[in-house]
C-alpha positions as CSV (number, residue, x, y, z in Angstrom):
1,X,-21.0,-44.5,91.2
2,X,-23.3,-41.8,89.6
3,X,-24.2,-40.6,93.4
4,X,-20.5,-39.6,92.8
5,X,-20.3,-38.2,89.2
6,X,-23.0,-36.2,90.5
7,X,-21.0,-34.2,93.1
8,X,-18.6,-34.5,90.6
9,X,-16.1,-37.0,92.3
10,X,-14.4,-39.7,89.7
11,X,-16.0,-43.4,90.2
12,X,-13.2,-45.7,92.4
13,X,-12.5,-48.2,90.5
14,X,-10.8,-51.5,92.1
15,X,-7.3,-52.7,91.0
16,X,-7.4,-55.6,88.8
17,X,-7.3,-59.2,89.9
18,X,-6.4,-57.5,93.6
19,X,-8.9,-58.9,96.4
20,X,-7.9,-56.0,99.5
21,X,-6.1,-52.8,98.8
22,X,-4.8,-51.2,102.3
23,X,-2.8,-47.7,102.9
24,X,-0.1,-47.5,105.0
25,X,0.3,-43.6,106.0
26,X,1.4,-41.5,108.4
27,X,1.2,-38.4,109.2
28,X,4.5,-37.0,109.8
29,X,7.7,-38.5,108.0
30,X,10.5,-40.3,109.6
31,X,8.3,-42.3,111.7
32,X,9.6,-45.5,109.9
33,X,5.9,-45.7,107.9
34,X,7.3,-47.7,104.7
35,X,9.7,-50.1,106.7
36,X,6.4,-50.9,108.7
37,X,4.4,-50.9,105.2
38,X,7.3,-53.4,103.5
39,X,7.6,-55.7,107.1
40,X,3.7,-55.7,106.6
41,X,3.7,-57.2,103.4
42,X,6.4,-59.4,104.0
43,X,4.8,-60.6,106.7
44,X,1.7,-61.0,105.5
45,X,3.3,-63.4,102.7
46,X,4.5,-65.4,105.4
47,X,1.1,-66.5,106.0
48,X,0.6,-68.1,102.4
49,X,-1.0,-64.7,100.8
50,X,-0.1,-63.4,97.7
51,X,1.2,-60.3,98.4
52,X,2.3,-56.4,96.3
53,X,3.5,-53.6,97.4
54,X,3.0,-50.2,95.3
55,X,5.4,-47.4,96.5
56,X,3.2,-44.3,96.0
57,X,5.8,-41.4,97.6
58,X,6.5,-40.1,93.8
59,X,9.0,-37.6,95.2
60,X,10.8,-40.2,97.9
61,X,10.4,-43.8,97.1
62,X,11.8,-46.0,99.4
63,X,10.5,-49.6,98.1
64,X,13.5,-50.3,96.4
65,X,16.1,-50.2,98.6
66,X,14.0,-51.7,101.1
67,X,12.9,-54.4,99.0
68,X,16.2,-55.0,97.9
69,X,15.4,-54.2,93.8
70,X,16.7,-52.3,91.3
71,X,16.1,-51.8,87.3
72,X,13.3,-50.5,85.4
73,X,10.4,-53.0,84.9
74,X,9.2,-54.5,82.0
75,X,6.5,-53.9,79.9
76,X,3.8,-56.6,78.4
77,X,3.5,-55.6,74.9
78,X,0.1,-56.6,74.9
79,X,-1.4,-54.1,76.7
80,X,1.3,-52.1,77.8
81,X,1.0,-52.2,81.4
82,X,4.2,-52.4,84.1
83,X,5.0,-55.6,85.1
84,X,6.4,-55.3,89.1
85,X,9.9,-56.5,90.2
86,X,9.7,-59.4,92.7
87,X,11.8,-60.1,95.4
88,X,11.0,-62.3,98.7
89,X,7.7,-63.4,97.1
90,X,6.7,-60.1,96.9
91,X,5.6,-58.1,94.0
92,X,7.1,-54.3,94.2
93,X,6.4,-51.4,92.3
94,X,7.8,-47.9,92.3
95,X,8.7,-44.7,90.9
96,X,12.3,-45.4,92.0
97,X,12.5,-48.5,89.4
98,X,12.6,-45.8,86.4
99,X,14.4,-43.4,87.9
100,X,18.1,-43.5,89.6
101,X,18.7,-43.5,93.3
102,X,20.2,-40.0,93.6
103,X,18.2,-38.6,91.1
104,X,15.6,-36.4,92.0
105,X,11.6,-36.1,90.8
106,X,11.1,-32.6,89.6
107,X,7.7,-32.2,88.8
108,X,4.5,-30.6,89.3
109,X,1.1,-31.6,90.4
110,X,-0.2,-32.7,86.9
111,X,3.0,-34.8,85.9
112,X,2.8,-36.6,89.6
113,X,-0.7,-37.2,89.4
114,X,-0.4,-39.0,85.5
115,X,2.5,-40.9,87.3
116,X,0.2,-42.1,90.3
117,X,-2.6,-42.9,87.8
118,X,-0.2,-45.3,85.7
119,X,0.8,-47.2,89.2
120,X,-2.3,-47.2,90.3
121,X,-4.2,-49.1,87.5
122,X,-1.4,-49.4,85.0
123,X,0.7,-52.4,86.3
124,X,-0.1,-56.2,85.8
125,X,-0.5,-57.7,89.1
126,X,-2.1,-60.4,88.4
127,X,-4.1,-62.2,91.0
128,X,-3.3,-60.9,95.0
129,X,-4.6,-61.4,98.0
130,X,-3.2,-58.0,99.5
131,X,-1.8,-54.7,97.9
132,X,0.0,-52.4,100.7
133,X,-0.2,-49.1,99.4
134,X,3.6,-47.5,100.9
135,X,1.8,-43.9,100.8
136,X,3.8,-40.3,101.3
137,X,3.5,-38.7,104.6
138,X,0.5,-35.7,105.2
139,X,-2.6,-35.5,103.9
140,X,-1.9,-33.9,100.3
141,X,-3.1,-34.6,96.6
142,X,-1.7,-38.1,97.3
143,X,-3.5,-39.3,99.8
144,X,-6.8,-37.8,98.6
145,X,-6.7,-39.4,94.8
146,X,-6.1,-42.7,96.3
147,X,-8.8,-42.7,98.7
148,X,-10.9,-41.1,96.0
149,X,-10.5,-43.3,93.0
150,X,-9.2,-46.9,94.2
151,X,-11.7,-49.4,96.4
152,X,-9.2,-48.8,99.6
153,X,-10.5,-52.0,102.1
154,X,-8.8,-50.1,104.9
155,X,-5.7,-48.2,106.2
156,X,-3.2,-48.6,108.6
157,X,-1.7,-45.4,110.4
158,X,2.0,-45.2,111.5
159,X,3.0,-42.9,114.3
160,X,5.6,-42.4,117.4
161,X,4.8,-41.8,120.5
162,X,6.2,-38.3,120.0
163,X,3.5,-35.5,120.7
164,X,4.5,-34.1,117.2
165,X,4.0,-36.7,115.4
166,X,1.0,-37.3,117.2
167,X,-0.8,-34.6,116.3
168,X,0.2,-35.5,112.4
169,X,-0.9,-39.1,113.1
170,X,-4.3,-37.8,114.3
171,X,-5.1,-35.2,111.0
172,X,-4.3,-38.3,108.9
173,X,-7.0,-40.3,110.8
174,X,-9.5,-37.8,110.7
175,X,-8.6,-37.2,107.1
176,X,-8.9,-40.8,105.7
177,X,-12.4,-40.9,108.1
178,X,-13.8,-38.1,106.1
179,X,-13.2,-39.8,102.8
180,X,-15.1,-43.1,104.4
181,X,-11.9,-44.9,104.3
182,X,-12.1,-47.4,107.0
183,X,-8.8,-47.5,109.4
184,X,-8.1,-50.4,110.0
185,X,-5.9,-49.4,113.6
186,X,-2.8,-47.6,114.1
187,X,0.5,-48.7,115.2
188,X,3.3,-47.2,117.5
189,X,6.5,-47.8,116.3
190,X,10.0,-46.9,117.8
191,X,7.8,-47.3,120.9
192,X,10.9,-48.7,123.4
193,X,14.7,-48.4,123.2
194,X,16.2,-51.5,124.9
195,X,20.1,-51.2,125.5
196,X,21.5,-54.2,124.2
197,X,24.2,-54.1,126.5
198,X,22.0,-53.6,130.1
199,X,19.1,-54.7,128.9
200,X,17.9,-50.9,130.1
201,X,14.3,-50.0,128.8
202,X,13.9,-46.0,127.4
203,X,11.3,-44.5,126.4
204,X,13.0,-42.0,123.7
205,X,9.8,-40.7,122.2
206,X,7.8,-40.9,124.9
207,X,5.3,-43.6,126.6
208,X,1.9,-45.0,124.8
209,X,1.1,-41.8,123.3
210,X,-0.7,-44.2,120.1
211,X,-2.6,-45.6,122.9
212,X,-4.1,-42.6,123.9
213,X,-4.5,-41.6,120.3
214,X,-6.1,-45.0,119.7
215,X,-8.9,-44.5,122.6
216,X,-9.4,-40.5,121.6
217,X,-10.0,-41.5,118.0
218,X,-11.9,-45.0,119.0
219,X,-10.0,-46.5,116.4
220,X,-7.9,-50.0,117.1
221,X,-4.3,-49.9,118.4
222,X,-2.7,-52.6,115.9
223,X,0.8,-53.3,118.2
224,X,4.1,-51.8,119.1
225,X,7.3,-51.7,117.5
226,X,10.3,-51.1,119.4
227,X,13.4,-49.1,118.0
228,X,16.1,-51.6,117.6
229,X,19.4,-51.3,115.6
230,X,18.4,-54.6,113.8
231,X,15.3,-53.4,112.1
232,X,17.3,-50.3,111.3
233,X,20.4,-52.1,109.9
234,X,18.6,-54.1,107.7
235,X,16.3,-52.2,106.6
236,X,18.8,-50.1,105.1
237,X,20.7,-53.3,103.3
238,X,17.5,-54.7,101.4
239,X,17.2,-57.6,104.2
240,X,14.3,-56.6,106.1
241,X,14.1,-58.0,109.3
242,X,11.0,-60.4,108.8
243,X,13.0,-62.4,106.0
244,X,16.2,-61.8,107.6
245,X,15.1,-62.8,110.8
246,X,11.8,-64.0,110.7
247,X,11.7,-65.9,114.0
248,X,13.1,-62.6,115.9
249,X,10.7,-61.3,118.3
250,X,10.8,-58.0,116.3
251,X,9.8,-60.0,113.4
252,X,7.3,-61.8,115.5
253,X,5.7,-57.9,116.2
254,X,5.4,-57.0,112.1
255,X,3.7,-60.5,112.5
256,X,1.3,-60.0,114.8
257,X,0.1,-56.5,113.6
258,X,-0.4,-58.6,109.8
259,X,-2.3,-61.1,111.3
260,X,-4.3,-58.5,113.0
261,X,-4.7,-56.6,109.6
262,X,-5.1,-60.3,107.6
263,X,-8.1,-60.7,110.0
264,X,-10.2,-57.8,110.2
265,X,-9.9,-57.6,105.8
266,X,-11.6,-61.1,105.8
267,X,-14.9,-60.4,108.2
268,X,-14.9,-57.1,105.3
């Protein structure tokens, strides 16, 4: 800590009563980074963990219609800190709770950055296993005050196989390695179309293009997600697909890549 006031860098400072604190990012949006980040959680729950998910996109949260929640949270009068919405046995929290759905976040860097300071260490968790940290695409002020002031066990990286998204997905890697945040792996999502008619495979976004990434960057390549309508459908209804279907094979991927995660955060 005073190695760090001395360069004048704030001290990190670990989320109370939280035991592992992971990032989901991405690089580039619309790569389906917070469905990822909520199946993570949910499916991380599913193996007996107590589980939160903090929504940090200030300007886009998608948490709540994801999670299925809506209404602003209350407060303990005690000590004035947010208490999170639950829903699926997970505990949520978001800029979208105190704000309405079509309204939009007009602010500038000092407002945003107060906002992310009270979600960060402002809201009563209480005692969790694992906080997934749904965090805003790039590599702006965001990313860099979370990795800067909060004890970050790891981060997970999101990307397509796309080549543009690629090259995102690879300046948010190098990014979260120059902070000495530990990446956990990276995950390829809408890797495959399958028709559900013929059963045809297609390759919309291109073929293993995280895999590449994965060896260039010698970090771990966490799984693949496939694009499917299901994931997409219920994502968009509050029902994501590992509670909706949780013994699908696409929830059965979120699975794996949480058990993968789950792992490596207890040899930490």
């Amino acid at each position: 800590m005073e190695e760090r006031m001395r360069h004048g860098l704030p001290a990190k400072r670990s989320i109370r009563g939280v035991k592992h604190v992971i990032a989901v990012a991405s690089g580039k949006g619309g790569v389906g980074k917070s469905t990822t980040a909520v199946n993570l959680a949910l499916a991380a729950s599913s193996f007996r963990k107590r589980v939160g998910i903090l929504d940090a996109d200030i300007f886009g949260p998608s948490v709540p219609r994801l999670m299925n929640l809506k209404g602003e949270p209350n407060i303990n009068e005690q000590n004035g800190n947010l208490i999170p919405l639950v829903n699926y046995g997970v505990k949520a929290m978001s800029m979208g709770f105190m704000v309405g759905e079509d309204s939009p976040i007009v602010w500038r860097g000092l407002m945003v950055m107060k906002a992310l300071q009270q979600l960060l260490h402002r809201v009563q968790w209480d005692e969790l296993d694992l906080l997934v940290i749904d965090m805003p695409p790039g590599t702006g002020d965001t990313q860099l005050t979370i990795s800067q002031q909060v004890e970050l066990s790891g981060v997970v990286i999101v990307s397509t196989p796309q080549d543009i998204a690629l090259i995102d997905a690879k300046k948010g890697a190098n990014m979260f390695s120059k902070v000495n945040i530990p990446i956990l792996g990276i995950v390829q999502n809408m890797s495959i179309f399958v028709c559900p008619n013929c059963q045809h495979q297609t390759h919309i976004f291109g073929k293993d293009g995280v895999i590449k990434i994965a060896k260039d960057l010698n970090i771990d390549f966490l799984g693949d997600i496939p694009l499917d309508i299901n994931i997409c459908n219920l994502s968009d209804i509050g029902n994501p697909i590992v509670v909706a279907k949780p013994d699908s094979i696409y929830a059965k991927y979120y699975k794996d890549i949480a058990l993968k995660v789950i792992t490596k955060l207890e040899t930490l």
